[in-house]
C-alpha positions as semicolon CSV with decimal commas, in nm:
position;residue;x (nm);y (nm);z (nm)
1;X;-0,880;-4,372;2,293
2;X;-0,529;-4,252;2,201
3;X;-0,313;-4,516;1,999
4;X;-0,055;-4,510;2,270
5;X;-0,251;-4,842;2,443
6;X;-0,233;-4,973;2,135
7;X;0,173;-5,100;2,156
8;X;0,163;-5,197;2,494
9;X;0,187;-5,579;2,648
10;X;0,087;-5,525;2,939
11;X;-0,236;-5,292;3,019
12;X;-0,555;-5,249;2,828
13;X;-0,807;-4,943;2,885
14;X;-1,078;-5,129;2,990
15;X;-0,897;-5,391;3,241
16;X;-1,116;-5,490;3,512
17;X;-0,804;-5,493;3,748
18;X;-0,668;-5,141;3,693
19;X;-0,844;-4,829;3,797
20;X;-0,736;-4,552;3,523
21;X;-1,007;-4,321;3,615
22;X;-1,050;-4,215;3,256
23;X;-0,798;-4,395;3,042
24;X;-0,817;-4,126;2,713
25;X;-0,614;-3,884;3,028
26;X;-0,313;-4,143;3,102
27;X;-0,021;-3,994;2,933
28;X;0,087;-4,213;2,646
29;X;0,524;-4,142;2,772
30;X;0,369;-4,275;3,146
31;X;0,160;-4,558;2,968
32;X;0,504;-4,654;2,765
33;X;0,735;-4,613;3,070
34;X;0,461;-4,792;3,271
35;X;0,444;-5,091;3,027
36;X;0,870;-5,133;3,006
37;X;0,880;-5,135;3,355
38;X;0,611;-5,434;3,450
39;X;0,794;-5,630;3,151
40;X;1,138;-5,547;3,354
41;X;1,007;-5,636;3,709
42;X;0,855;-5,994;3,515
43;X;0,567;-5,950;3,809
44;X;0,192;-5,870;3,770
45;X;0,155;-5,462;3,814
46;X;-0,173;-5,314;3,951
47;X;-0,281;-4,996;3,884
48;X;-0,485;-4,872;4,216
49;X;-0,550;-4,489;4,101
50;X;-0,480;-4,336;3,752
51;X;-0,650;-3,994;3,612
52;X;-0,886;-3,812;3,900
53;X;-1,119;-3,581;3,838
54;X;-1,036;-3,259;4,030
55;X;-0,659;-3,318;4,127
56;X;-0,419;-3,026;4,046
57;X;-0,123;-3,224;4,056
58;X;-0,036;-3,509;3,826
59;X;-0,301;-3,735;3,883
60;X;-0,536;-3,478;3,757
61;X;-0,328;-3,405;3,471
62;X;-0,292;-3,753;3,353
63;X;0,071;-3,794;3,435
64;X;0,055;-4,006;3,744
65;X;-0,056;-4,367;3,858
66;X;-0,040;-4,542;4,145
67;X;0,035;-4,926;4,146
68;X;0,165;-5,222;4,355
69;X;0,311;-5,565;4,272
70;X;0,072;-5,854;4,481
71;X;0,331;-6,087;4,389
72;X;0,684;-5,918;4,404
73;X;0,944;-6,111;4,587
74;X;1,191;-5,833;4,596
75;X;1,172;-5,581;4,890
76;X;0,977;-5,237;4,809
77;X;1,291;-5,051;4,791
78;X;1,394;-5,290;4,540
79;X;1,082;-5,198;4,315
80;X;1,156;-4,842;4,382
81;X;1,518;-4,882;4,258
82;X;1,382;-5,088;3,923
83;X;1,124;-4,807;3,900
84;X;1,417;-4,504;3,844
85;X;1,577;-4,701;3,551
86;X;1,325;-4,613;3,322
87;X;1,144;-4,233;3,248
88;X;0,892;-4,143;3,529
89;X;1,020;-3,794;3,699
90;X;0,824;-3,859;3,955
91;X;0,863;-4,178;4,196
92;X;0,752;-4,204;4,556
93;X;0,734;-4,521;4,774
94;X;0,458;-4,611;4,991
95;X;0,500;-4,867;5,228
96;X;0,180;-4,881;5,380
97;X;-0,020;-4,912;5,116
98;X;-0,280;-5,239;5,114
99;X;-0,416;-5,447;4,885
100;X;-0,679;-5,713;4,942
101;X;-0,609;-5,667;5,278
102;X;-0,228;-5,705;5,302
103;X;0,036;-5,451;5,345
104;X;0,258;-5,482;5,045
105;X;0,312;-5,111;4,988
106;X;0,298;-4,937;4,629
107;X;0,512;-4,657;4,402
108;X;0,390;-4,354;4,285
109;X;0,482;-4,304;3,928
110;X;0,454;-4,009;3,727
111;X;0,566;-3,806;3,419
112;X;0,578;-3,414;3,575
113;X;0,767;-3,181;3,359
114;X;1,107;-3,128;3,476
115;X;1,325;-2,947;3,270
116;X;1,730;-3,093;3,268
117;X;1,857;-3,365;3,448
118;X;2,045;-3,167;3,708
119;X;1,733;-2,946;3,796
120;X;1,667;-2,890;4,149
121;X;1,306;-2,975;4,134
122;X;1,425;-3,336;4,042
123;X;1,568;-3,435;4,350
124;X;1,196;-3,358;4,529
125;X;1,024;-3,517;4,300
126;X;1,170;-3,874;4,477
127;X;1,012;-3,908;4,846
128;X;0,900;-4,159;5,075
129;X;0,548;-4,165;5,272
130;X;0,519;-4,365;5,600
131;X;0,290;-4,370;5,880
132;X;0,479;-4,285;6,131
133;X;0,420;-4,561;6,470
134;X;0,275;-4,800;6,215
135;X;0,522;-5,026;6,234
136;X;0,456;-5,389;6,251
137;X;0,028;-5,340;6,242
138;X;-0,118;-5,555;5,992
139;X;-0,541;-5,440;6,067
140;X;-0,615;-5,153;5,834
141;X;-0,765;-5,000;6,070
142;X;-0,514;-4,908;6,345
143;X;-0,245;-4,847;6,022
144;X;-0,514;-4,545;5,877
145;X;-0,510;-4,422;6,217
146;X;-0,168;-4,291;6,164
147;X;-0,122;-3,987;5,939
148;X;0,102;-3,999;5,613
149;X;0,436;-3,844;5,684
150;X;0,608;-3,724;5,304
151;X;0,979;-3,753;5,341
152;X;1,254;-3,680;5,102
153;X;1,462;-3,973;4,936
154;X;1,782;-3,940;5,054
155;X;2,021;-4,140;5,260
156;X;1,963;-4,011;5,546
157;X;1,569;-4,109;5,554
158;X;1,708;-4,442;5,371
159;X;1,895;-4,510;5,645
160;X;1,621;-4,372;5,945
161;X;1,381;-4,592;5,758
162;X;1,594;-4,894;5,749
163;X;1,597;-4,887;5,374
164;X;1,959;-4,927;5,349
C-alpha cells in the first residue's frame, strides 16, 4: 500500500464502507484532495466505486471515485460547488444516484490530466447526468428505467435543471 493513506483523517484502505476496488490504484493527489474535502464538507463521505478493473477512463486508471454524503444538509449543487474548491479536474454531479434506498445523488471526482488552467478540455471535464422524466420517482426501479443523459455544466443546463 502506498504511504499516501497513511496522512489522511478520513479513509483507510480496508474500510468496510468504501468500495476502492483495489486501494494500491487510488491516486495518492485524489486520496489527498479526497480527504481535504470530507474534512471541509464536516459530513460523512462514502466512496460507492473507486479503481475498476477494465475501465479506460479514470476509474480504471486510478484517478476517479465516486461518493455521496448520506447525511449532507446542503443541496447537491452545494456539494458540487464545495467539491471545485479543492484539486479534482474532474467533477460531475449525479442526482439520481441512491444509497440504501434513497435518492440523495453523488459527485464524480477525479484527477485526469489537464494541462493549464485555461485549457479547453477543462471546461468538459464539469457535467451533469440526469435521468431525464425521473423527476419526483423515489422506487429504484422506475428511476433505472430512464437512461443517463451527460450534460455540460454551464448556466444554461444550471438553469434548465433548476440548479440556479
Amino acid at each position: 500500500m502506498h504511504s499516501a493513506w497513511q496522512g489522511l483523517k478520513h479513509f483507510k484502505p480496508d474500510s468496510k464502507i468504501d468500495k476502492w476496488g483495489a486501494p494500491e490504484k487510488i491516486d495518492p493527489f485524489l486520496l489527498q484532495f479526497l480527504d481535504e474535502f470530507t474534512e471541509a464538507a464536516n459530513t460523512k463521505i462514502v466512496v460507492t466505486s473507486g479503481w475498476r478493473k477494465g475501465d479506460a477512463a479514470q476509474h480504471g486508471l486510478g484517478r476517479a471515485v465516486d461518493i455521496v454524503a448520506p447525511d449532507w444538509v446542503e443541496s447537491l449543487f452545494d456539494l458540487y460547488l464545495l467539491a471545485e474548491r479543492f484539486g479534482f479536474t474532474g467533477i460531475g454531479l449525479y442526482r439520481d444516484w441512491l444509497y440504501n434506498g434513497r435518492r440523495i445523488g453523488g459527485l464524480h471526482l477525479d484527477t485526469r490530466l489537464i494541462v493549464g488552467k485555461n485549457n479547453p478540455a477543462l471546461k468538459t471535464a464539469r457535467w451533469t447526468c440526469v435521468r431525464d422524466g425521473s423527476e419526483g420517482m423515489t422506487k429504484p426501479e422506475d428511476i433505472l428505467k430512464h437512461p443517463q443523459v451527460y450534460k455540460l455544466m454551464n448556466l444554461a443546463t444550471l438553469r434548465k435543471e433548476g440548479f440556479v
